[in-house]
Structures are given as structure tokens and as C-alpha cells.
C-alpha positions as CSV (number, residue, x, y, z in Angstrom):
1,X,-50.9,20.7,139.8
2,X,-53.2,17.7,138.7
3,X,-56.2,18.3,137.5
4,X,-58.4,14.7,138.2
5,X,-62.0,14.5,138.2
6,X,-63.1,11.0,139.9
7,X,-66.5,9.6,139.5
8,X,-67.2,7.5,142.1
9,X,-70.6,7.5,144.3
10,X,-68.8,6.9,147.1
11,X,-67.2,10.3,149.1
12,X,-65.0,8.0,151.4
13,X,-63.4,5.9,148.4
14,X,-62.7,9.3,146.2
15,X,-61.0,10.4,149.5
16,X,-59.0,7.5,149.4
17,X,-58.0,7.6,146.1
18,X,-56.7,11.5,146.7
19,X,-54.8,10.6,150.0
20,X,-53.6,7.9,147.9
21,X,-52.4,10.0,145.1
22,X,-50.9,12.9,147.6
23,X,-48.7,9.8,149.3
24,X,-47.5,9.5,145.7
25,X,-46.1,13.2,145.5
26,X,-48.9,14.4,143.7
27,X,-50.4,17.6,144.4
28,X,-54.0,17.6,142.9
29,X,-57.0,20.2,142.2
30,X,-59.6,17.5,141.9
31,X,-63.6,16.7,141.6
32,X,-65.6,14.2,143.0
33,X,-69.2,13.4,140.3
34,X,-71.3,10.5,139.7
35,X,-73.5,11.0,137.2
36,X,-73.2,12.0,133.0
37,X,-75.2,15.2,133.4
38,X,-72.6,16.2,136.0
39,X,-69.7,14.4,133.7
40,X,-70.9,16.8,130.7
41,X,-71.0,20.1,133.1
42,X,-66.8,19.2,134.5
43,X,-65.5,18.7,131.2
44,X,-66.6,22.0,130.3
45,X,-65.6,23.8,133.3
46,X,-61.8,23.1,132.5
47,X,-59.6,20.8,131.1
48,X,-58.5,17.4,133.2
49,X,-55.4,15.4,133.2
50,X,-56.9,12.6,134.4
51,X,-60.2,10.3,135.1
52,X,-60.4,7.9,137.7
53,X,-63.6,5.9,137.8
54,X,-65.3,3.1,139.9
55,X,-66.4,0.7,137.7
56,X,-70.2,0.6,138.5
57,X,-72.7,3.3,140.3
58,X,-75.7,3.4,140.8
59,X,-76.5,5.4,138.0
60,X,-73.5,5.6,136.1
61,X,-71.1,3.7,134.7
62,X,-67.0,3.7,134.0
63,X,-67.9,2.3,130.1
64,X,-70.6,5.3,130.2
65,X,-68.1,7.6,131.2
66,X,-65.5,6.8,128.8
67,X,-67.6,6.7,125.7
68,X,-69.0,10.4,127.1
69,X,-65.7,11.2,127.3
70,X,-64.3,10.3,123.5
71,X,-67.5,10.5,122.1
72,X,-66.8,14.5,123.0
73,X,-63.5,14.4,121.2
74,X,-61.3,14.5,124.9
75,X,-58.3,12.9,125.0
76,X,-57.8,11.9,128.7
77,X,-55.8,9.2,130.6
78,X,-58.6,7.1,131.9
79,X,-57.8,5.0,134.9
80,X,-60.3,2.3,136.5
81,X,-60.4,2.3,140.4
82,X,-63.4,-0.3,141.7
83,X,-63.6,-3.2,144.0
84,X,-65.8,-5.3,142.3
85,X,-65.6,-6.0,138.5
86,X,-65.3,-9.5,136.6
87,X,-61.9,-10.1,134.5
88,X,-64.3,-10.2,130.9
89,X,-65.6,-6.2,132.6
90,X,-62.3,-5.1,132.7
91,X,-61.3,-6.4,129.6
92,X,-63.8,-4.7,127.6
93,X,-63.2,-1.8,129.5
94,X,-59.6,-1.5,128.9
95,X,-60.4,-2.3,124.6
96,X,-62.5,0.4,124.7
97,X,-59.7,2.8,126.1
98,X,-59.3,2.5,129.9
99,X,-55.7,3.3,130.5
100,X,-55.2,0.9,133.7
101,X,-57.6,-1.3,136.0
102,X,-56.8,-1.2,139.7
103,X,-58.3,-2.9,142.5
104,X,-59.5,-0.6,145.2
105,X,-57.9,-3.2,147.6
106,X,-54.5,-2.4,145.8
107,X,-54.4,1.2,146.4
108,X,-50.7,1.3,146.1
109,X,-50.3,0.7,142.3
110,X,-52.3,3.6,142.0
111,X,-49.8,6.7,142.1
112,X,-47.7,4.7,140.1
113,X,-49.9,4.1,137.5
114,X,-50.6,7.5,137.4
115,X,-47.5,8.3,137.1
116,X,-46.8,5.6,133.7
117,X,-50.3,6.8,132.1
118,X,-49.3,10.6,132.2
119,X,-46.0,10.1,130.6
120,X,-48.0,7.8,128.0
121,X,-50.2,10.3,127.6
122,X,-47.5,13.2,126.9
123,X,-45.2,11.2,124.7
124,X,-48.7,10.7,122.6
125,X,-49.4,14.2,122.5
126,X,-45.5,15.3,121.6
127,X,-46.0,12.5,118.8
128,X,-49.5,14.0,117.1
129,X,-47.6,17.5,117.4
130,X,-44.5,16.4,115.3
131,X,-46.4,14.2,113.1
132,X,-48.6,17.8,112.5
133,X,-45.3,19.5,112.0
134,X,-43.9,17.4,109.7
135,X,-46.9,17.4,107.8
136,X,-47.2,21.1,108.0
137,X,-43.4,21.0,106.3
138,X,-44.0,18.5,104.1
139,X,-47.2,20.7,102.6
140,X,-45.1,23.7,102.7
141,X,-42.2,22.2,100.4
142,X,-44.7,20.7,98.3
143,X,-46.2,24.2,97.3
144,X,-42.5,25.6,96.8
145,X,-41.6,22.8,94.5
146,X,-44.8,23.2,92.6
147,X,-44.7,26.4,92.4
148,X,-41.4,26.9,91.3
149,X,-40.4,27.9,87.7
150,X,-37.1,26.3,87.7
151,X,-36.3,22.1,87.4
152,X,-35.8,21.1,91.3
153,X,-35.2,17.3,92.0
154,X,-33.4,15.2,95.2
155,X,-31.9,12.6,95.0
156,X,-31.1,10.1,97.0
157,X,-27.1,8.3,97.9
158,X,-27.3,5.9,95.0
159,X,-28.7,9.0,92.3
160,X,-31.9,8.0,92.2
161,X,-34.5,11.0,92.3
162,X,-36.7,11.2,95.9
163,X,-38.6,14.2,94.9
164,X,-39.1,16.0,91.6
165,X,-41.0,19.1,90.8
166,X,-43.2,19.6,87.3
167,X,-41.0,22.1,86.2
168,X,-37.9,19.5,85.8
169,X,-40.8,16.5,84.9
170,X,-41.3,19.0,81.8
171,X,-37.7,19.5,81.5
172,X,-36.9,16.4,81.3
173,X,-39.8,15.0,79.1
174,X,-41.7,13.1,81.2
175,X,-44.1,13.3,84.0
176,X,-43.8,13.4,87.4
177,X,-44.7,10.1,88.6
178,X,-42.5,8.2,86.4
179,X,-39.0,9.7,87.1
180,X,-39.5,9.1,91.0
181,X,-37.0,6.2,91.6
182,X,-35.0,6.6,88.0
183,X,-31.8,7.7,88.1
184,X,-30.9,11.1,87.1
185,X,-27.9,10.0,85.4
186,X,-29.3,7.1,82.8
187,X,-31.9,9.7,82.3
188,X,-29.3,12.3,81.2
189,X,-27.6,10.5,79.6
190,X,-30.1,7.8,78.1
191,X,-31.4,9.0,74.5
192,X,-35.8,9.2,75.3
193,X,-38.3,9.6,72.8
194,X,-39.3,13.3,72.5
195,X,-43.1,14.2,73.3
């Protein structure tokens, strides 16, 4: 199920856009608004998937909407939908974050476009989440190797040290920041002076 609120002033072009959508093999649970009070009060109902917006209401705007929308901290796909909008319009539109512009006389790229900014959208997501885990891991080794009492170094294919904790930096006689890159080797086996 697709969650997509569209603000548009017009009832007959949001039904458009839905038909549209279903044709495409969506199924949708979706909202019709066209104003920012009613924007504020549908993003905290629930969560979207998607925003499709006509360029330019009556009292509202798409570029109002979509600064609303990350100005709130929401990652959603935003999609453009409007029949009239100049070429410099949607430009500045699409900077600002607008996933896709499509004419509402072109209908038919719609589903399809859809269908690219959701899989953007998810591969973005699954990207933040590893890049969290990996920074999560990298934390987590750096308080075991801090915190452990015994010399603990990697190396790299050629011997030269990757990672060292304070525990061989004192070891060894020097600190931390200039064994990274050395090699372990010339510095076992390389008289230093002691401090």
C-alpha cells in the first residue's frame, strides 16, 4: 500500500493522478490538501511515501510545500504534477529537492516515475542505515581498543599498521598518531630513541 498525499486545488486532477497511478499497479491509501495549515495537520497524521504536487494554487505553492516538508526534518520523494510551470520554475524547484517534474498532459510518465523515485528513495535510506551501522562498529572497536590493556595493532598486506591502540603506542615508545602507516617490522627491528 502507498501512502501519497497530493496537494493539488483541483479534485478532478488529483483523481487523475490516482487513476493514473492505479493503471500503474499501484494500490494507494491517499489524500487530496491544498493548503500548509492542512500540509502541517497530514504529516502528523501518519507517515507518506510520497508527495505529488501541482506547481501553483491559489494559496499554496509546490516550493511552499517542499520547504514545509524538509524544513520539518521529512524525508519524502517529492514529485511535481502541474500543467503550467516555466523551465527556470522547474528548475529551481527540482535544486531545491523535487524528485521529478511531469507535465499533467504527460500523465503516463507518472507511475513510472513513481516507480524510479521510490527505489531512489529506498536505496537512500538502506545507505544512511549502513553508513549508521558501520559507524556504530567503528565506535564500538574504537572503545575496545582503547580500552584494552594489552598492545593491539592491524596491519595492513604490505606490514604497515592500519589501526593501533595506546596500549602498544606505549609499548612501542611512541604515540599513537605517528606509528599509523610505519611498518611494524622497521619499527621492531629499527633501534628508537627511548622516552
Amino acid at each position: 500500500m502507498l501512502n501519497v498525499l497530493i496537494l493539488d486545488d483541483s479534485p478532478d486532477d488529483a483523481e487523475l493522478v490516482v487513476l493514473e497511478l492505479e493503471r500503474g499497479g499501484f494500490e494507494l491509501r491517499w489524500e487530496r490538501i491544498d493548503n500548509a495549515a492542512a500540509l502541517h495537520t497530514a504529516l502528523d497524521k501518519q507517515p507518506w511515501n510520497l508527495v505529488i504536487a501541482d506547481h501553483s494554487m491559489p494559496h499554496f505553492s509546490a516550493q511552499s510545500a517542499l520547504e514545509l516538508v524538509k524544513a520539518r526534518g521529512i524525508s519524502i520523494p517529492f514529485i511535481i504534477v502541474s500543467g503550467t510551470i516555466s523551465d527556470n520554475a522547474a528548475a529551481q524547484i527540482m535544486k531545491a529537492g523535487a524528485r521529478d517534474f511531469i507535465a499533467k498532459t504527460n500523465l503516463a510518465r507518472l507511475a513510472p516515475s513513481v516507480r524510479r523515485v521510490l527505489e531512489e528513495a529506498h536505496a537512500a535510506r538502506e545507505r544512511r542505515r549502513i553508513q549508521e551501522e558501520l559507524e556504530s562498529l567503528r565506535r564500538r572497536n574504537e572503545l575496545i581498543l582503547h580500552s584494552a590493556g594489552e598492545g593491539i595493532c592491524g596491519l595492513d598486506a604490505n606490514g604497515r599498521i592500519t589501526f593501533i591502540n595506546p596500549a602498544a603506542a606505549r609499548i612501542l615508545g611512541y604515540g599513537m598518531e605517528e606509528l599509523l602507516g610505519c611498518s611494524l617490522e622497521d619499527l621492531l627491528y629499527t633501534p628508537h630513541p627511548v622516552r
